[in-house]
C-alpha positions as CSV (number, residue, x, y, z in Angstrom):
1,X,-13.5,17.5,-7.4
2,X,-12.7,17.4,-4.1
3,X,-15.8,16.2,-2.9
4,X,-15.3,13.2,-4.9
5,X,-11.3,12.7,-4.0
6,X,-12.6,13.1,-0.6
7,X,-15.0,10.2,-0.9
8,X,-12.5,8.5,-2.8
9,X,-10.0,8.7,0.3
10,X,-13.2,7.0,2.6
11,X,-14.0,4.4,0.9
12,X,-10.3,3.7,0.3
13,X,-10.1,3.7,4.4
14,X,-13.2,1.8,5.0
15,X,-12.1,-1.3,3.1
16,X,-8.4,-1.1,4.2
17,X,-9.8,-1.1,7.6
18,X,-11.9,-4.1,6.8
19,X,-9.0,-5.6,4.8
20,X,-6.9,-5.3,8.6
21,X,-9.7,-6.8,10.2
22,X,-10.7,-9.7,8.1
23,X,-8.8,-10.7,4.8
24,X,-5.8,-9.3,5.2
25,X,-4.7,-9.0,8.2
26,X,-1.4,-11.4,7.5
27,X,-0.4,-9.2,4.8
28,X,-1.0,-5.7,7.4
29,X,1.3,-7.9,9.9
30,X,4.2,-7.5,7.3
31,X,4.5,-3.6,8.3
32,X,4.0,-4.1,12.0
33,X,7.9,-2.6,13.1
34,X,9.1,-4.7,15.9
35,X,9.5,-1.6,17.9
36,X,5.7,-1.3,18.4
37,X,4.4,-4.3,20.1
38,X,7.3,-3.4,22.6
39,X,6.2,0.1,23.3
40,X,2.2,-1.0,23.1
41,X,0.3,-3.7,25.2
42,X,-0.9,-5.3,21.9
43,X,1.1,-8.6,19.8
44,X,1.5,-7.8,15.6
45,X,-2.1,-8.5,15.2
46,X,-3.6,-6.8,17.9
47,X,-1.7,-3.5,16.4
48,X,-3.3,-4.4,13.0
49,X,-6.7,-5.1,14.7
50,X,-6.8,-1.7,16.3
51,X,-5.3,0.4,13.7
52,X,-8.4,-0.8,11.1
53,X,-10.8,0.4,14.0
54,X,-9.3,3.3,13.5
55,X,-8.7,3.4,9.5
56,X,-12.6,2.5,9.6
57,X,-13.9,5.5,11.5
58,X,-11.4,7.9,10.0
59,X,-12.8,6.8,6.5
60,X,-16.3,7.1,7.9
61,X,-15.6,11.0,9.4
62,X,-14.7,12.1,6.4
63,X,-18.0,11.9,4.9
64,X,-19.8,12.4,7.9
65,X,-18.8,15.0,10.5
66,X,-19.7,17.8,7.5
67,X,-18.8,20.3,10.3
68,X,-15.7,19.1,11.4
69,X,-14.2,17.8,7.9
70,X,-11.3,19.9,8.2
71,X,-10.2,18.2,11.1
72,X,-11.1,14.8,10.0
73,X,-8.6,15.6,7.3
74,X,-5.9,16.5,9.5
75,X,-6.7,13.7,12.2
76,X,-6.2,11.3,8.9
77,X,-2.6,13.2,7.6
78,X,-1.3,12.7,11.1
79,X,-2.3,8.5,10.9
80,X,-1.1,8.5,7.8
81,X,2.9,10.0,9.0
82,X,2.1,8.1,12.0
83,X,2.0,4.5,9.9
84,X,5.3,5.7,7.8
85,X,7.4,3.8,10.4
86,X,5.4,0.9,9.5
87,X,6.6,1.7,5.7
88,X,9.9,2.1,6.7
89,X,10.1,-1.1,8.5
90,X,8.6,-3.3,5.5
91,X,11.3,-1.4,3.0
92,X,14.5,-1.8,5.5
93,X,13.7,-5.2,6.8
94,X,12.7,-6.6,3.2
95,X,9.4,-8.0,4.5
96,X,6.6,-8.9,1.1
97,X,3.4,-7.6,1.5
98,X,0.6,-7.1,-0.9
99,X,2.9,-7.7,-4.0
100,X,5.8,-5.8,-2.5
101,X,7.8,-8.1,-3.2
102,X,11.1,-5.9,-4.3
103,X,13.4,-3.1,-2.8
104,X,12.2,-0.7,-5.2
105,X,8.6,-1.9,-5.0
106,X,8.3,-1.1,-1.3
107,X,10.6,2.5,-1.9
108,X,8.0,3.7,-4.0
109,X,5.5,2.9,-1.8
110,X,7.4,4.7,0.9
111,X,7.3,7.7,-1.6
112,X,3.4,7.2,-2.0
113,X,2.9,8.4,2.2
114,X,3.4,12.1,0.9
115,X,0.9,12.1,-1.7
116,X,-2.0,10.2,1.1
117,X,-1.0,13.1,3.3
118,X,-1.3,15.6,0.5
119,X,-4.6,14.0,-0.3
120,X,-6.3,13.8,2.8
121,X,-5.5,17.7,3.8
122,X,-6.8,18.9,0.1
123,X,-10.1,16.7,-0.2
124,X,-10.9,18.5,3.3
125,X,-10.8,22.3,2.3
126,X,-13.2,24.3,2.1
């Protein structure tokens, strides 16, 4: 089972980090927090253009560093707290974005973050 949610969780990274790079990267843009192009040398879509590099090899180390999954998993829990200010920023500054399009829509989604964390750690045991 876990080997499964854990290749579950990859794929799901790969193609969000191909979604940030290609198709959607307008919709990514929504989450950007105005804070971070201030604090990073990079515009909205620069942030969304690196942060699917990064989606894109954290989906890909999950099935492939077999020795160093553990870590993968946590590397992964930490990006996925680290893009809950991104979250945030879409609920409190009522910004649509891949159908999240209400206040409650976007507060469940904020809800969801625990459960990718939860995921990520889990699918990485031993």
């Amino acid at each position: 089972m876990r080997t499964f949610a854990r290749w579950l969780l990859a794929a799901a990274m790969v193609f969000a980090g191909i979604g940030h790079l290609t198709w959607a990267r307008r919709e990514f843009r929504a989450q950007v927090p105005e804070w971070t192009t201030r604090i990073a040398p990079l515009d909205e879509d620069g942030v969304v253009l690196a942060s699917g590099v990064v989606e894109v090899a954290l989906g890909v180390s999950l099935v492939a560093c077999r020795r160093r999954r553990r870590l993968a998993g946590a590397v992964l829990a930490a990006f996925f707290v680290a893009v809950l200010p991104g979250n945030w920023a879409q609920f409190t500054h009522r910004r649509d974005g891949f159908g999240l399009d209400t206040d409650v829509k976007r507060l469940v989604r904020l809800f969801l973050q625990p459960v990718l964390v939860a995921w990520a750690v889990w699918s990485t045991r031993r």
